[in-house]
N, C-alpha and C positions, 0 to 999 in steps of 0.2 A: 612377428609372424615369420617364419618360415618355411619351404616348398621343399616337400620332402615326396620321396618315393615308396611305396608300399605296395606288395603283391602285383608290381608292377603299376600301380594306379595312382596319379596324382593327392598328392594329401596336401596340407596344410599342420603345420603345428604352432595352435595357438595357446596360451595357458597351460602347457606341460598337456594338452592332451592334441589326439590329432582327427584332424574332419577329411573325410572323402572329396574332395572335390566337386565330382560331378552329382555325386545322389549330394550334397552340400547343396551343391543348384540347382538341384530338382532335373536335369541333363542339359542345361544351358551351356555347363563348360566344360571340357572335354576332360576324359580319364589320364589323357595321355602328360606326362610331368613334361615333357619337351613341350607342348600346347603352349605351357606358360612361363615357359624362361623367360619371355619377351614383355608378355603384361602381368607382371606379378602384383600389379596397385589393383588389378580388375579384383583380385582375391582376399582385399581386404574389407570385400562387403560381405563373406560368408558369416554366418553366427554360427556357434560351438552345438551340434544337437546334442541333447542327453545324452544319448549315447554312444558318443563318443570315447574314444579308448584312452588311457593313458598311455605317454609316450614311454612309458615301463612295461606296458603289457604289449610291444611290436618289433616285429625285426624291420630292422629300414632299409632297403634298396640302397645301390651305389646314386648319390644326387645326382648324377647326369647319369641316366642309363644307355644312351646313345649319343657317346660325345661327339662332335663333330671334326675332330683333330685326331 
């Protein structure tokens, strides 16, 4: 698994595809990819929904979109 950035919104990339985050959690966990640099094990309870994009068909955000350095 790993915490990737899209359209500004937190993703996940699991199995070559990627999940929303927060519609992933139904809005329990937030959009923002900086939310979860900190708990990224909380993200390993989302499942892949169908529809799901592969990670061929997305452009990806810079991984930290607001570094802190």
């Amino acid at each position: 698994m790993k915490l990737a950035s899209i359209g500004g919104r937190a993703h996940v990339v699991l199995d070559g595809r990627v999940v929303d985050v927060e519609a992933a959690s139904g809005g329990r966990m937030a959009a923002d990819p900086m939310a979860h640099i900190a708990s990224l094990d909380a993200l390993k309870s989302l499942e892949i929904p169908s529809e799901a994009l592969s990670v061929d068909e997305v452009v990806f955000d810079a991984p930290v979109p607001r570094s802190p350095k």
